[in-house]
LUMROFI-53649 format. One record per atom (N, C-alpha, C): residue in one letter; atom name; x, y, z. Coordinates in steps of 0.02 Angstrom, whole numbers. Layout:
lodren marke u v w
a CA X Y Z .
...
This chain:
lodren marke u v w
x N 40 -60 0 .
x CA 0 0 0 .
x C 42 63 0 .
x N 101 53 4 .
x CA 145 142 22 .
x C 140 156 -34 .
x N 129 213 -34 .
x CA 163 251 -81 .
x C 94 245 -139 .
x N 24 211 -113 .
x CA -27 171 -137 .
x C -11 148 -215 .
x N 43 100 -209 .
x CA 42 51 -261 .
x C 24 -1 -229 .
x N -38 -17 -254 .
x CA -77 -97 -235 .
x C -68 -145 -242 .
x N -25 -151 -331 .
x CA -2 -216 -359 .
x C 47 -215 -348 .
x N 85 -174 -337 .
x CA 173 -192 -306 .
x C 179 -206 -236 .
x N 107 -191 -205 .
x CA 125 -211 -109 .
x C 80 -282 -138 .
x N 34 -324 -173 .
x CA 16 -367 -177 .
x C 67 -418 -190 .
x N 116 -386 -236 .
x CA 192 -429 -271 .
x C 229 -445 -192 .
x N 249 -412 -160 .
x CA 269 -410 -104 .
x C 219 -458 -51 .
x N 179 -437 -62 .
x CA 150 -500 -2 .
x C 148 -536 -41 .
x N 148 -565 -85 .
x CA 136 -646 -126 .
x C 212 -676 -103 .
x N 262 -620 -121 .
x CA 320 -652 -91 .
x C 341 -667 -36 .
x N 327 -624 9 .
x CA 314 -662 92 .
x C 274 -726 86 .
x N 222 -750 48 .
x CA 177 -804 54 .
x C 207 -857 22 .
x N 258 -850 -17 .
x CA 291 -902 -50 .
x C 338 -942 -7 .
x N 347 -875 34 .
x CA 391 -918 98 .
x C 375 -979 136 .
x N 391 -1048 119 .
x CA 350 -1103 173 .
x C 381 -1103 203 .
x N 472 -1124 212 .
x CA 484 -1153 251 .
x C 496 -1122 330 .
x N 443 -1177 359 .
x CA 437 -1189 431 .
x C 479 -1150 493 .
x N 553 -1190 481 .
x CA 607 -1147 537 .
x C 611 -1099 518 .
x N 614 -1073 456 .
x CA 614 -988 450 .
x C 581 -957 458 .
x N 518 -975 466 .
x CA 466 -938 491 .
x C 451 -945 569 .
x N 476 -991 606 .
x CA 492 -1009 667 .
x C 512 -963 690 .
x N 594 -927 635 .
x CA 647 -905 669 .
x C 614 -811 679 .
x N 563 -809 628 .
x CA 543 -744 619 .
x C 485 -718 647 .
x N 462 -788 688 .
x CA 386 -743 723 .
x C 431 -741 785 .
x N 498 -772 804 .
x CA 539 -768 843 .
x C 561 -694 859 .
x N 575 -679 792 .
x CA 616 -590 807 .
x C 570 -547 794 .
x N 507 -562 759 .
x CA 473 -482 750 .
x C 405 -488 774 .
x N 387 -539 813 .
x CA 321 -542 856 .
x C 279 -572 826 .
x N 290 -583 744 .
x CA 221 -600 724 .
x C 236 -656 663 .
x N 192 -690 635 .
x CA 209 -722 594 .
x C 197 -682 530 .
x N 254 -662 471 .
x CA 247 -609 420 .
x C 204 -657 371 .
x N 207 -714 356 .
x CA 180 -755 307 .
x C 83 -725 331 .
x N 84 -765 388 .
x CA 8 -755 381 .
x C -7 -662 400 .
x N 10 -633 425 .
x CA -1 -559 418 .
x C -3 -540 355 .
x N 53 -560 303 .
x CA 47 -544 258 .
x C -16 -539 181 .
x N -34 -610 211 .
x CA -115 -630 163 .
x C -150 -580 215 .
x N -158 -580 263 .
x CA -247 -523 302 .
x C -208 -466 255 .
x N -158 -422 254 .
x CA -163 -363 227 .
x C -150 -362 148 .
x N -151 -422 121 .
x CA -196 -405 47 .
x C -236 -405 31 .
x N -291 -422 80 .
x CA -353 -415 105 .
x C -342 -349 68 .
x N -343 -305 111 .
x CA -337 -232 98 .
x C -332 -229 48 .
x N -283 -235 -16 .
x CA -259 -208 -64 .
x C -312 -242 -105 .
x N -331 -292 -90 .
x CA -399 -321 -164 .
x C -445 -268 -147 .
x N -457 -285 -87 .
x CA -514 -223 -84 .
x C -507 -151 -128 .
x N -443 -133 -111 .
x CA -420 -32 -136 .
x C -461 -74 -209 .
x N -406 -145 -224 .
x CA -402 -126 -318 .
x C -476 -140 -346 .
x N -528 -149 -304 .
x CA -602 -178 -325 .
x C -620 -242 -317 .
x N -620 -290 -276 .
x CA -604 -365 -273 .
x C -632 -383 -187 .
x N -679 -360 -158 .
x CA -714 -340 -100 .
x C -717 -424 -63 .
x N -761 -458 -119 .
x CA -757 -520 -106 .
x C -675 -555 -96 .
x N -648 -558 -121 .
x CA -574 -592 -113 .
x C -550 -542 -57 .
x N -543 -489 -57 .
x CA -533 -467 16 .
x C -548 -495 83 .
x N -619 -492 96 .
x CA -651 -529 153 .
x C -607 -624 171 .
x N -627 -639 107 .
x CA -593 -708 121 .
x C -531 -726 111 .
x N -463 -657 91 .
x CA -403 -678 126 .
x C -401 -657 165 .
x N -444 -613 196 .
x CA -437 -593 276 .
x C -457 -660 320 .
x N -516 -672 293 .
x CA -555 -738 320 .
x C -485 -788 345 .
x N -462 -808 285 .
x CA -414 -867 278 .
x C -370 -853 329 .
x N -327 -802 331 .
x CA -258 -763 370 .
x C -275 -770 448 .
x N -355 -757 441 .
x CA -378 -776 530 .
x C -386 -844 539 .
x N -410 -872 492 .
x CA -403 -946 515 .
x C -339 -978 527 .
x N -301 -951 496 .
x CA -222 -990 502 .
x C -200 -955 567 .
x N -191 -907 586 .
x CA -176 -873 657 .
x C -205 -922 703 .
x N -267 -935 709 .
x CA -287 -971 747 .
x C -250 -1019 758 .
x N -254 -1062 696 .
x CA -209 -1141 695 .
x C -149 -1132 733 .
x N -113 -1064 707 .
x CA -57 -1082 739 .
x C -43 -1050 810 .
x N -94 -1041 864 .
x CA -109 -1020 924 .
x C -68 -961 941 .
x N -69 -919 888 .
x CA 1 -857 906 .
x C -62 -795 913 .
x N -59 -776 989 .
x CA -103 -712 1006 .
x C -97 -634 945 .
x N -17 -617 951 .
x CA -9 -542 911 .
x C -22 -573 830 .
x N -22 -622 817 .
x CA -20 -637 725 .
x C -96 -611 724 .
x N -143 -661 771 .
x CA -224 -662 752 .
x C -241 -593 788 .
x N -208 -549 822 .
x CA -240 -483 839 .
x C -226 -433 781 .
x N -166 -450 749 .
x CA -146 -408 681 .
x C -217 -445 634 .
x N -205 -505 624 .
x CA -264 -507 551 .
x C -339 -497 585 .
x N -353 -483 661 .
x CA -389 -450 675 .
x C -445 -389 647 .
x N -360 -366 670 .
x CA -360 -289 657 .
x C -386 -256 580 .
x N -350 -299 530 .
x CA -348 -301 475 .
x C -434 -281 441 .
x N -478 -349 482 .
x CA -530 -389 465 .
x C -575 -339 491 .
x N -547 -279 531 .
x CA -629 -274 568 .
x C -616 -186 519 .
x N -553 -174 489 .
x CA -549 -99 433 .
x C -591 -122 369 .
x N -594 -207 340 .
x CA -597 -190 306 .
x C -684 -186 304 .
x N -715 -198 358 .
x CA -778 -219 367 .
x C -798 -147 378 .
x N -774 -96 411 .
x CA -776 -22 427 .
x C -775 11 375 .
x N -719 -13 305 .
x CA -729 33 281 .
x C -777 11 197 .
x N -824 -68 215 .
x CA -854 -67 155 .
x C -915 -53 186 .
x N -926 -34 295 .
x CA -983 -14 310 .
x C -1049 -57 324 .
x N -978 -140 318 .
x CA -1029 -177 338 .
x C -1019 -183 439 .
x N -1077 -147 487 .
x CA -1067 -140 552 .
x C -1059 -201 574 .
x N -1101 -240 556 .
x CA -1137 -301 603 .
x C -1051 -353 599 .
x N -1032 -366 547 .
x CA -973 -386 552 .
x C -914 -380 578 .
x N -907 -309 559 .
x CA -868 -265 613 .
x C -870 -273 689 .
x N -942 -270 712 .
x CA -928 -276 769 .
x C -903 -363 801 .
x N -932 -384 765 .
x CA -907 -479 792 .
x C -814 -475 783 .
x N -796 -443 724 .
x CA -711 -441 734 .
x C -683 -399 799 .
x N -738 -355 794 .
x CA -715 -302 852 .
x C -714 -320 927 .
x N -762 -372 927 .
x CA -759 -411 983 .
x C -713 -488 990 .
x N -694 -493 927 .
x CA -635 -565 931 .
x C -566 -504 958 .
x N -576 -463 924 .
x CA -502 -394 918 .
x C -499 -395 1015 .
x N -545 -370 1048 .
x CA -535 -332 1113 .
x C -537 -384 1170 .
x N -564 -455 1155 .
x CA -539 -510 1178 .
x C -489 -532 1178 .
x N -452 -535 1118 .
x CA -391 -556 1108 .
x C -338 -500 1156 .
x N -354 -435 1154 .
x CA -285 -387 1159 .
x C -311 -365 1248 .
x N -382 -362 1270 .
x CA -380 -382 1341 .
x C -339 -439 1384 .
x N -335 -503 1348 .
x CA -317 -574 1374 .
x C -229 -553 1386 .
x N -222 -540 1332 .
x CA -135 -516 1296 .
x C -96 -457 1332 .
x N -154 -425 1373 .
x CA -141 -344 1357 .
x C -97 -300 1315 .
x N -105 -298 1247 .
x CA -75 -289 1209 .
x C -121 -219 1179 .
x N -86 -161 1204 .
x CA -94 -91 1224 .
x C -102 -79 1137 .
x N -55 -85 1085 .
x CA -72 -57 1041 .
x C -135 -87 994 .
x N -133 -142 1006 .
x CA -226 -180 982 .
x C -254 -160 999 .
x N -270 -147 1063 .
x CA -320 -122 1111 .
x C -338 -67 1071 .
x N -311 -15 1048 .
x CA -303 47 1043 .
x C -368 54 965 .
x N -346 -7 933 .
x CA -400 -7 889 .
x C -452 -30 898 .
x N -454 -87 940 .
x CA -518 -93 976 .
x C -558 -48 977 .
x N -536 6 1013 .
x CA -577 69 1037 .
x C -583 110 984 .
x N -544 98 952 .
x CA -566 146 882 .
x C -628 121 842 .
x N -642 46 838 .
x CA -691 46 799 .
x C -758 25 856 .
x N -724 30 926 .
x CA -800 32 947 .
x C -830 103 955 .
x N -797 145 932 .
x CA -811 218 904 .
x C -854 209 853 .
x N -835 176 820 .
x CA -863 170 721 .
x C -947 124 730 .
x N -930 89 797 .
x CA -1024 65 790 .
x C -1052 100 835 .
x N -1013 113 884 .
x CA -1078 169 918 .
x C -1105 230 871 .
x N -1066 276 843 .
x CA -1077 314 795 .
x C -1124 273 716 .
x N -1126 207 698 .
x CA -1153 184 638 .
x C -1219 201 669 .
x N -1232 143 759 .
x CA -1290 157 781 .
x C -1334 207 814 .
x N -1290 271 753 .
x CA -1337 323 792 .
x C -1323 366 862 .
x N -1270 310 906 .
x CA -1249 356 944 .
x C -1172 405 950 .
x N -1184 466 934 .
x CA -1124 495 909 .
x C -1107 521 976 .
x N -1131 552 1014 .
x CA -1123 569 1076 .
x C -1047 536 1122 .
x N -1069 477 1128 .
x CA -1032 416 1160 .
x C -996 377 1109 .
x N -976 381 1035 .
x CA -957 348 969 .
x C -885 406 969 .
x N -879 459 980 .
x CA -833 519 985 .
x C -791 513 1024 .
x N -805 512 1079 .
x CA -749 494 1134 .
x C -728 422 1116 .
x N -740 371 1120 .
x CA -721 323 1104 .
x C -668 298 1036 .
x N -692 360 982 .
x CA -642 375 918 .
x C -565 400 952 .
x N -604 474 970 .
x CA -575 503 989 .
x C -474 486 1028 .
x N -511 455 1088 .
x CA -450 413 1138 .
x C -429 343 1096 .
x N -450 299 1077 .
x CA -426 253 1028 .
x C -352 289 981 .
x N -395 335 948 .
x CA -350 358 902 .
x C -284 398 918 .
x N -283 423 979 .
x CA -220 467 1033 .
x C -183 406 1064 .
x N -217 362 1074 .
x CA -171 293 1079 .
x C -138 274 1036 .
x N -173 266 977 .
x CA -151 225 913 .
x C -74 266 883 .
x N -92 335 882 .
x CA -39 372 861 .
x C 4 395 916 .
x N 18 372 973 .
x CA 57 383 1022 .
x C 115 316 987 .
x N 102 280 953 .
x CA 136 200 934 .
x C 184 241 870 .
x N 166 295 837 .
x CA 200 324 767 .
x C 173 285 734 .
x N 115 234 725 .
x CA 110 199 648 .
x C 60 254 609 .
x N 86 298 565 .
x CA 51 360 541 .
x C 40 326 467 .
x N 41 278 465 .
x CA 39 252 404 .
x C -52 260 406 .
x N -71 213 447 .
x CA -132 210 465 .
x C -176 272 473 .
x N -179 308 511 .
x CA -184 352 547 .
x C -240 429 512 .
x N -215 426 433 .
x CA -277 479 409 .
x C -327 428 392 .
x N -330 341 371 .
x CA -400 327 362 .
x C -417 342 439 .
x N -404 323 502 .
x CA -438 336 558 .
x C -461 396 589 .
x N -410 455 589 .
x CA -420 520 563 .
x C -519 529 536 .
x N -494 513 464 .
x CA -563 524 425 .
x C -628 468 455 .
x N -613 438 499 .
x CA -672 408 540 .
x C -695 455 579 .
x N -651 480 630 .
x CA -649 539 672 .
x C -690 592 639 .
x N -664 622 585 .
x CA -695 691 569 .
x C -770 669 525 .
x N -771 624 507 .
x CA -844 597 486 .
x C -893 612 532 .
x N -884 581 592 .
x CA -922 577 671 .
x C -932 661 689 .
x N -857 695 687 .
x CA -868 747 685 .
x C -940 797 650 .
x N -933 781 591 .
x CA -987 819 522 .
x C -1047 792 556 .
x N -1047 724 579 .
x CA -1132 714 595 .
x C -1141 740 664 .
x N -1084 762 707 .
x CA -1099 813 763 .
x C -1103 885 751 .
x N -1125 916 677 .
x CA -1124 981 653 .
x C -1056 1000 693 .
x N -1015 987 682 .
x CA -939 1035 693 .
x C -901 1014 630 .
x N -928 1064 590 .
x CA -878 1047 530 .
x C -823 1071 526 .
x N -793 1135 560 .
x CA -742 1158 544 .
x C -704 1122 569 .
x N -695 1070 629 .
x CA -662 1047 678 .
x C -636 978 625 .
x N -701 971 595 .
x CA -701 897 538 .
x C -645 908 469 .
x N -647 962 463 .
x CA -595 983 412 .
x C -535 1019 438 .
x N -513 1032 502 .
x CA -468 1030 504 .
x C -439 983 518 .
x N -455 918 558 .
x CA -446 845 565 .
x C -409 831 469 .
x N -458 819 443 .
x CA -456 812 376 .
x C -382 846 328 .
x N -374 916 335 .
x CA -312 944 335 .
x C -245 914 354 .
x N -250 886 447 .
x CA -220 848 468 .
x C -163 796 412 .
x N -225 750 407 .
x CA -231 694 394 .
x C -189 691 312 .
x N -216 754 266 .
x CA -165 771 215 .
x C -88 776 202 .
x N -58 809 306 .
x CA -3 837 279 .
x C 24 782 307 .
x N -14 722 360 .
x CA 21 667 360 .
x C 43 615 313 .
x N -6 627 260 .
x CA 1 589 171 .
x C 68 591 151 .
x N 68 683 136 .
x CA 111 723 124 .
x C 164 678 149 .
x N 196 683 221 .
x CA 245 666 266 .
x C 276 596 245 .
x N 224 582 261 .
x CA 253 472 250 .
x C 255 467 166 .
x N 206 489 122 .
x CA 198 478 72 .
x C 172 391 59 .
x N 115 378 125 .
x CA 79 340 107 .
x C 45 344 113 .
x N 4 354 52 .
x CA -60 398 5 .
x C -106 322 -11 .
x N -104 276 17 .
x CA -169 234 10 .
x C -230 253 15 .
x N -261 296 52 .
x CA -318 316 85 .
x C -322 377 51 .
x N -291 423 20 .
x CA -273 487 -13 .
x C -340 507 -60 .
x N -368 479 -108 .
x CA -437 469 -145 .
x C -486 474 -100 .
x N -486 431 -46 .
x CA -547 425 0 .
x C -558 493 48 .
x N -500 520 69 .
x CA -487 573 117 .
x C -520 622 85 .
x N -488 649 5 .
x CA -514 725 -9 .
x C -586 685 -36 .
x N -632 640 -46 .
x CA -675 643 -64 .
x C -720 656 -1 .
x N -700 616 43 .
x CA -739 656 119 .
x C -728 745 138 .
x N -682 780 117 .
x CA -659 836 111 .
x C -722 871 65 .
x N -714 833 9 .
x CA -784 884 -50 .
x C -845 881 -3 .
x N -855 799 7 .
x CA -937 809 45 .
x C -948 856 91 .
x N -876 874 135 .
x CA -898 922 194 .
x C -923 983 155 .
x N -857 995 93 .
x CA -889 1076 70 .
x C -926 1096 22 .
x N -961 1027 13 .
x CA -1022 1012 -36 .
x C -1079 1028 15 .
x N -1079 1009 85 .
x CA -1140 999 121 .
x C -1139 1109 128 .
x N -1077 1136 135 .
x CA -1110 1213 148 .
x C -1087 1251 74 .
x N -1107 1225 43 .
x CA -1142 1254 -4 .
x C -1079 1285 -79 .
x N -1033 1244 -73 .
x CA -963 1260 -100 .
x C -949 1200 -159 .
x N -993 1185 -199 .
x CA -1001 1158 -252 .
x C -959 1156 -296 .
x N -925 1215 -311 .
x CA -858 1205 -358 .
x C -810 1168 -346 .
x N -804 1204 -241 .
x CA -733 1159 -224 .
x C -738 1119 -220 .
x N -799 1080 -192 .
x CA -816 1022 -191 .
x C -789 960 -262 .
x N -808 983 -310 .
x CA -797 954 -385 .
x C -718 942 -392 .
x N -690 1011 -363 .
x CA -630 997 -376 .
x C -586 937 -339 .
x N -619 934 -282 .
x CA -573 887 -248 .
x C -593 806 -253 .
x N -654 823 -284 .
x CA -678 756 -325 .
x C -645 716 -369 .
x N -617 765 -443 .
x CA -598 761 -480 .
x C -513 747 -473 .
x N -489 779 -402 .
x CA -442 771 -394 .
x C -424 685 -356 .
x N -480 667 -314 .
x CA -477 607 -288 .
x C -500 550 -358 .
x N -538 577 -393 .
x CA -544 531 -438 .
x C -463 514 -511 .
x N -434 557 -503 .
x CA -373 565 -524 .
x C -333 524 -502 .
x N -304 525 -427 .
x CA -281 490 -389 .
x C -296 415 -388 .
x N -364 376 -372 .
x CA -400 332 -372 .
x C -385 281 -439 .
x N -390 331 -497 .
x CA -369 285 -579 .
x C -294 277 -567 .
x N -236 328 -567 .
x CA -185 322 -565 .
x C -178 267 -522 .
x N -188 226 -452 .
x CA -166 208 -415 .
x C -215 128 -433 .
x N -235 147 -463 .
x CA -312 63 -506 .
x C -352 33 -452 .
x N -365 91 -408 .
x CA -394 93 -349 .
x C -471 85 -357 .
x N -508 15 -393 .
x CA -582 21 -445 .
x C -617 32 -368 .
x N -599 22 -313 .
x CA -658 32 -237 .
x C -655 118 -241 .
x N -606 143 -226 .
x CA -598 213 -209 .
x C -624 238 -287 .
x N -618 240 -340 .
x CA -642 262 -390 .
x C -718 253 -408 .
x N -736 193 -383 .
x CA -825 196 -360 .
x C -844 233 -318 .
x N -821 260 -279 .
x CA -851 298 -215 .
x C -864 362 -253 .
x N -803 389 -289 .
x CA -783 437 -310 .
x C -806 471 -359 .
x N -824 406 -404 .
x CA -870 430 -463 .
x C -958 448 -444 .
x N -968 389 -404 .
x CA -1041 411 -367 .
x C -1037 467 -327 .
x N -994 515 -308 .
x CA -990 582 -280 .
x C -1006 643 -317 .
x N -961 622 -372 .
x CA -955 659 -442 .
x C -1046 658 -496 .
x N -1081 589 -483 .
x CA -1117 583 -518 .
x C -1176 620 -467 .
x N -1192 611 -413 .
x CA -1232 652 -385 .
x C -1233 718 -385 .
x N -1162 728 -381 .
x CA -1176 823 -383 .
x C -1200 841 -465 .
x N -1169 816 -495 .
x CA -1188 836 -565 .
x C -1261 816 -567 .
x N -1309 751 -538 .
x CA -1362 749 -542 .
x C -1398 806 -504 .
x N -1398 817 -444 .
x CA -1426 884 -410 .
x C -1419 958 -458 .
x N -1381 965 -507 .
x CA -1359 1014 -539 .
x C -1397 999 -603 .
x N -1418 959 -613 .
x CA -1462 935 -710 .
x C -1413 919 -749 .
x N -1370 899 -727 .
x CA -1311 859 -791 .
x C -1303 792 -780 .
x N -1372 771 -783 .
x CA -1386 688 -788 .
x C -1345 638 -847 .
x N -1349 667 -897 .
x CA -1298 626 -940 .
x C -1225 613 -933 .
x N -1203 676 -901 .
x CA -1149 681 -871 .
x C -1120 645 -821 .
x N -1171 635 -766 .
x CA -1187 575 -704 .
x C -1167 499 -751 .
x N -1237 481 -788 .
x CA -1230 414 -786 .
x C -1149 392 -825 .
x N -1135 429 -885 .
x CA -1078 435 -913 .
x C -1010 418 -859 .
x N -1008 472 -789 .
x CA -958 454 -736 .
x C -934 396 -721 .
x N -1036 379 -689 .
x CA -1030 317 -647 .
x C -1028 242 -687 .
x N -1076 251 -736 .
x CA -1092 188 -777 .
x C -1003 142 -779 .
x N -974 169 -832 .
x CA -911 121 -831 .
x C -873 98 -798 .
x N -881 115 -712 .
x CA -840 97 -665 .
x C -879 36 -636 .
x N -937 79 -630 .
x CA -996 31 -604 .
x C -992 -45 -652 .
x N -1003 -33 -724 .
x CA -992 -98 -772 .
x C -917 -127 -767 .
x N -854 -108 -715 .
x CA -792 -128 -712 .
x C -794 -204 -666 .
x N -853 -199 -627 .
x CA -842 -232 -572 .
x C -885 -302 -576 .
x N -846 -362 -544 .
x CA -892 -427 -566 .
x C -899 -468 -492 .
x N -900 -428 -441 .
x CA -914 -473 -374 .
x C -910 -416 -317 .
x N -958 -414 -282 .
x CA -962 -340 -210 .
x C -1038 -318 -208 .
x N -1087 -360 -248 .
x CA -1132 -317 -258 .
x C -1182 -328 -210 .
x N -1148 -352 -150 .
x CA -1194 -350 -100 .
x C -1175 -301 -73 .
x N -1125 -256 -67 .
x CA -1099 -211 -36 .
x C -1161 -144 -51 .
x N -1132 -104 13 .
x CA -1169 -25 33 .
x C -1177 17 -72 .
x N -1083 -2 -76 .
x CA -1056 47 -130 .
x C -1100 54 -188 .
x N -1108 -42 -197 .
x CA -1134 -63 -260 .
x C -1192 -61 -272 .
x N -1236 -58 -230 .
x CA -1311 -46 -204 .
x C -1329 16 -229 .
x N -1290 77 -212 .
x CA -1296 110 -218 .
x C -1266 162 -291 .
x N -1223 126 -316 .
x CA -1210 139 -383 .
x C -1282 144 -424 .
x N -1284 62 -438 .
x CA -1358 49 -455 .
x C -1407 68 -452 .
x N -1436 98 -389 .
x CA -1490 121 -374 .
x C -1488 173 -418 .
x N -1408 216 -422 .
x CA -1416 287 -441 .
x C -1422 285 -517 .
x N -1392 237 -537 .
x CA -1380 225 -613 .
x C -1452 219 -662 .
x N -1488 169 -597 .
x CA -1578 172 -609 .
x C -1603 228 -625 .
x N -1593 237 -588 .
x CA -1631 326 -570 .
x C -1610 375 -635 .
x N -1536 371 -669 .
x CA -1531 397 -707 .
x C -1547 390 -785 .
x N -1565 326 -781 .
x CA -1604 299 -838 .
x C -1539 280 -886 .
């Protein structure tokens, strides 16, 4: 994902996965806590997902937890945990989320293993806030995430960020939500790992789409949708195009809409149970 090349961090984990033999992998959950082979399949999880592949995501995450298990190693199965309950957060499926979220805070209570924990609490932020309660979903983001980045993994850190300032927008404090959001840019900037980079400024337009800033909005659309193709990011480029196709629909440039969305939407051949794809469709309906 650095640097959000998907197929070159996929090349890379395939080659960690090629790795069988046994004592060397013995010797290496020995020195770095975890086993890299099976960590390595949960976080291409991730990367099928970025490249459009939702289904194969879930079930190398699936797989990566089952093998953790097998091999009774606490930090391996709290990492493909961890993995399992982002990627469920960020296709928005809750109900799943929360069952990882509760294998996640079992595991890193038993362990006490302070930096798991830390996400724990971050995504029991993400269902209190799904269910409506933002109140008590905030604080819970909130401290998760001052944990999480007390560790330096800033790699992570603007998708969780943009959980944060989401919660924010539905607590009407937008300015607070975009400067979070800002944040979260110049940490891109910094590491220059721009995985999440598409997804960030498209939450950025919606904020300055919702007061009434339509141009800028477009622009940072156009700019995440830029990003999203360059990087063959077909998840982030669905989001992106259905952003793009609504405003232009609210505006009467319906042809313009289905034109956006249609070919990304016709890119994809498995997810369509998902929030995204549901909702492509619906809109694509609508646009005749």
């Amino acid at each position: 994902m650095f640097a959000g090349r998907f197929k070159a961090s996929q090349s890379h984990y395939e080659k960690v996965l090629a790795l069988r033999d046994s004592v060397t992998h013995r010797s290496l959950i020995h020195q770095i806590g975890i086993c890299p082979r099976v960590t390595a399949q949960g976080q291409s999880g991730l990367d099928a997902l970025c490249l459009g592949f939702p289904n194969q995501a879930l079930a190398l995450s699936r797989k990566a937890i089952a093998e953790a298990r097998r091999l009774d190693h606490a930090p391996t199965l709290a990492s493909c945990l961890a993995v399992d309950a982002l990627l469920f957060a960020l296709i928005e499926n809750y109900g799943a989320l929360q069952e990882s979220r509760d294998e996640l805070v079992a595991v890193t209570r038993d362990q006490g293993f302070a930096f798991w924990g830390s996400l724990g609490t971050i995504y029991s932020g993400c269902i209190r806030i799904a269910n409506g309660d933002v109140t008590k979903g905030i604080p819970l983001l909130r401290s998760g995430l001052i944990a999480f980045r007390a560790n330096g993994m800033d790699v992570w850190t603007p998708c969780y960020i943009t959980f944060l300032a989401k919660a924010y927008a539905l607590a009407e404090q937008v300015e607070e939500a975009l400067a979070m959001l800002d944040d979260a840019v110049q940490i891109i900037e910094r590491t220059r790992a721009d995985w999440f980079k598409a997804e960030l400024l498209r939450h950025k337009g919606q904020l300055l789409l919702r007061h009434g800033h339509a141009e800028a909005a477009e622009e940072l659309y156009r700019e995440a949708l830029t990003i999203a193709r360059e990087q063959e990011a077909k998840f982030w480029e669905l989001r992106t195009a259905g952003s793009i196709a609504r405003l232009c629909r609210h505006q009467g440039r319906r042809s313009e809409a289905r034109d956006m969305l249609a070919p990304v939407y016709g890119w994809f051949t498995e997810g369509f149970d998902t929030p995204d794809l549901k909702e492509a469709k619906a809109l694509l309906e609508e646009l005749g």
